[in-house]
C-alpha positions, 0 to 999 in steps of 0.5 A, a space after each residue: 528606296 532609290 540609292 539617292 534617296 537612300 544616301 540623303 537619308 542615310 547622311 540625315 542621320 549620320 549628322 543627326 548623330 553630331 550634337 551641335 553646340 556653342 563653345 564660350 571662350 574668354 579673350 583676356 587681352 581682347 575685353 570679349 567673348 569667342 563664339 566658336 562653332 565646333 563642328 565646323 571648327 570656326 569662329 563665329 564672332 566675337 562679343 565685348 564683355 568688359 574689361 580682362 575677362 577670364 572666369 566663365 561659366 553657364 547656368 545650370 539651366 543653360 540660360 545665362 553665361 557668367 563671366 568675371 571681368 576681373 578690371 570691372 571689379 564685378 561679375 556680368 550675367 550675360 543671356 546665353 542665346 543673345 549674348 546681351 548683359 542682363 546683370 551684375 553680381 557684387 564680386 568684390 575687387 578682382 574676381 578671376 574665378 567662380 563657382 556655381 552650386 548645382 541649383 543654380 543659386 548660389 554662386 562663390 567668388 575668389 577674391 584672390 587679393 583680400 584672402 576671401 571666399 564671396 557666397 552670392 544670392 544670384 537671384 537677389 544679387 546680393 552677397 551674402 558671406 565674406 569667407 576668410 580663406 588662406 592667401 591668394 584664393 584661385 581655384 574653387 568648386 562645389 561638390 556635385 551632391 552639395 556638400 562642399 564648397 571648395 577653396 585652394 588657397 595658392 600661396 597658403 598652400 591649402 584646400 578648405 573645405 567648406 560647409 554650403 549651409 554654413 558657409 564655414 570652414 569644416 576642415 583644411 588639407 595641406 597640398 602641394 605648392 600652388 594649387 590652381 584648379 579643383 575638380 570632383 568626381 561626378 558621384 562627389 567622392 573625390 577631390 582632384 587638386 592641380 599643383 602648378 608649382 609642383 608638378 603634380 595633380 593630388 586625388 582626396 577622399 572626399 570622406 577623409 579630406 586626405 590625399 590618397 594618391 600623387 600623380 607626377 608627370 613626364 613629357 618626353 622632351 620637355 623640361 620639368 619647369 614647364 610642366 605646369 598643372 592647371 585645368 582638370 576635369 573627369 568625365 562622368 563615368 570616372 573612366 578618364 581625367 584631363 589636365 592641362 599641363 600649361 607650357 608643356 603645351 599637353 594635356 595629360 590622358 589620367 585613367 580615373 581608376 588607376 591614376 595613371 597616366 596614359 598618354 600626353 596630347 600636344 595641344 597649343 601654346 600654354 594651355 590653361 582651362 578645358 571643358 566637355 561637350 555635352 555628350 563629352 565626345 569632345 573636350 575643348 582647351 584654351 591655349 594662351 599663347 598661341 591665341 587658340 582652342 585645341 578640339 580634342 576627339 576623345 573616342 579617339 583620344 586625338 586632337 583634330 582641330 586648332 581654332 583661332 580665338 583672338 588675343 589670350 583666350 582664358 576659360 571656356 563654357 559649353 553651351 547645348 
């Protein structure tokens, strides 16, 4: 093989290497939607979705986005290839945060105003369950295996554990002040629980429903009051976790096994939610403040690029 004809193909395959894909991001202040093309590390456009949009999230089957526009009052079901709303779902007043259940037809909403918990039918668009929860209901997730809806309750200061074929609440565990976000292991065993207010980051044992380790945290420089525990999410092998520390402005690097913290990377201004790449290569984190998402490089546990979104970005959702 020629050397030119060599180095073409060679550079065929090291970019075949790159999974290309599309990050979602929320503009709060803006009434849109980012689209960010990641490995150029640009924005591409940005898309009106309606009024304070902030929770996101796509389709199991990467078909539509879902996104809370939270002064609408509604949750809008957006095409995920041509960004055109194809539909509504009754959220009830205020909807901020969702979860969707592993098939893709069940979706939870919090109504963090009426101390509710709202089970949609996606495909009937029609809600099917009001859950009374605790007081100011934020964070919410389903178990990978099904079993548990999950609702932390920030005021209340609780994690209600929900049964999916019921809709009823199993159990409760008392938490730390202010719970914000909730994340499980990929094999459904554990529960991670942020604390905005305390700091700190709680793991559960899904089978006992207690609290088997308390992680704090530490910045080198930065006062305790600004170290605000948000985001959390652990990738699949359950090597590492990420926490979006808020306006400490870090994400911290958790080892998944031993619970301990093993680095902190400077990302920008107040920031709030994070997501994977598909291959989870990478992860993305929203910054508030600073109007931006941070690209993390997570072989290398370095963060490699700052990108301007627009005014507030809040969540964001990974598209392949």
């Amino acid at each position: 093989m020629k050397k030119n004809t060599l180095s073409l193909f060679l550079s065929l395959v090291l970019a075949g290497t790159v999974q290309a894909e599309t990050v979602f991001v929320t503009l709060e202040k803006d009434n849109a939607l980012a689209v960010v093309d990641p490995v150029e590390g640009k924005l591409i456009k940005t898309v009106p979705v309606g009024r304070r949009p902030r929770g996101i999230a796509i389709s199991p089957d990467n078909k539509f986005l879902y996104i809370a526009t939270s002064d609408d009052n509604t949750i809008k079901i957006f095409d995920a290839e041509t960004l055109k709303e194809v539909g509504k779902l009754p959220s009830g007043d205020d909807p901020e945060t969702f979860a969707i259940n592993p098939a893709g037809d069940r979706l939870y909403v919090s109504n963090e105003d009426d101390s509710m918990v709202t089970a949609i039918d996606i495909a009937k668009k029609k809600a099917i369950k009001q859950i009374k929860v605790g007081v100011e209901p934020e964070g919410i997730t389903v178990s990978p295996d099904n079993r548990w809806l999950i609702s932390a309750t920030e005021t209340t200061n609780m994690v209600h554990w929900i049964d999916t074929k019921t809709n009823a609440i199993v159990e409760y565990t008392l938490v730390d002040p202010r719970p914000r976000s909730v994340s499980f292991t990929v094999d459904s065993q554990q529960l991670w629980v942020t604390s905005e207010m305390a700091g700190t980051l709680m793991i559960l044992d899904a089978k006992t429903k207690q609290i088997i380790k308390t992680v704090r945290f530490e910045v080198s420089g930065v006062t305790a009051d600004k170290i605000q525990p948000v985001g959390v999410v652990i990738d699949k092998d359950r090597i590492r976790a990420y926490v979006a520390l808020g306006p400490a402005n870090r994400v911290a690097v958790i080892n998944a096994q031993t619970f301990e913290v093993e680095k902190y990377l400077l990302v920008g201004q107040r920031v709030w939610n994070l997501a994977f790449s598909p291959d989870q290569k990478r992860l993305y984190t929203t910054n508030g403040v600073s109007n931006d998402i941070s690209i993390i490089d997570l072989d290398n546990q370095t963060v490699t690029k700052s990108v301007g979104v627009g005014n507030y970005p809040w969540g964001v959702a990974v598209k392949p």
